[in-house]
C-alpha positions, 0 to 999 in steps of 0.5 A: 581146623576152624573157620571164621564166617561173619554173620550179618543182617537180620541176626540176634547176635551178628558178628564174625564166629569161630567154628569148625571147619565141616560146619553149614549154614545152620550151624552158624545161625545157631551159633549166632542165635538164629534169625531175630523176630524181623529175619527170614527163615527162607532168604539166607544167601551165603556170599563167598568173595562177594558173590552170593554162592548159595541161597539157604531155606532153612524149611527146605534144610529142615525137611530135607538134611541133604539141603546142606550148605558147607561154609568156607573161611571168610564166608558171610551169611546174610539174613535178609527181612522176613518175607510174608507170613500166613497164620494157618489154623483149623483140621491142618497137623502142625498149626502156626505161621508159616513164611513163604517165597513168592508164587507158593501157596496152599499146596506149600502151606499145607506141606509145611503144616504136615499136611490136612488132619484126617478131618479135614474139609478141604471145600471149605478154606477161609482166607481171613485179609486185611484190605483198604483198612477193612477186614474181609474173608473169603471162602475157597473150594480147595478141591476145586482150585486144585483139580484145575492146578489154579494156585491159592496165594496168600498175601502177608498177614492171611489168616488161613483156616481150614474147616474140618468135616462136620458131617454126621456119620452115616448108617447111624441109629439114635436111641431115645426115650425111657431107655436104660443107654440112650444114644 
């Protein structure tokens, strides 16, 4: 048995697809060809009879299959404009762009990112913005914010880094001079 689901919005190829019956909302957005460069990942509504039924995160779908959402004949799928975007580079797993929902932040970010690599100086985060037409960078105690449960939020554009640890190692001997392995 097929369906028919009717793809609009921020889609490459918005239109009404045929599919199978037992198909989700991931199916059809990769029959459509997915969000194009301008649609969110996150903000995808399924609406059925003019009702939004389901809201799809396609992160939440990605880490976690379950998140499924089966369509019905006759549903649209509509992707919204993408939201904010946060560049995250340095000691992190998965480096890249990130979008995020309102109120997420580091803690999100860095999940997102399979979280901070083994060398990774988490004291240490530079937030790199964009305000009033300047470019500022602000440094934050990560840590810390953590500890207190303070939130870091990012605002679209950021660049994040995370600084990896530079300390030296420790009960460390360094040889030198006319040796034959200096070192």
């Amino acid at each position: 048995r097929s369906i028919v689901v009717h793809l609009v919005g921020e889609v490459a190829n918005p239109g009404s697809y045929k599919i199978p019956a037992l198909n989700t909302v991931f199916n059809a957005l990769m029959a459509a060809g997915g969000p194009n460069n301008t649609g969110s990942l996150r903000q995808i509504e399924v609406r059925r009879n003019g009702v939004v039924v389901h809201q799809f995160d396609t992160y939440a779908f990605l880490t976690d299959p379950s998140n499924a959402v089966y369509l019905q004949d006759n549903d649209y799928v509509l992707v919204k404009p993408m939201g904010s975007v946060v560049s995250l580079e340095g000691a992190v797993l998965k480096p890249g762009k990130y979008e995020l929902n309102t109120g997420e932040g580091m803690a999100e970010l860095l999940q997102y990112a399979g979280g901070p690599g083994a060398n990774a100086y988490l004291p240490i985060v530079f937030v790199q913005r964009y305000e009033n037409k300047s470019q500022r960078v602000y440094t934050y105690n990560y840590d810390s914010l953590s500890r207190t449960n303070t939130k870091l939020l990012f605002q679209n554009g950021d660049r994040v880094f995370v600084q990896e640890n530079l300390s030296e190692a420790e009960n460390q001997v360094s040889i030198s001079g006319p040796v034959y392995f200096p070192g």
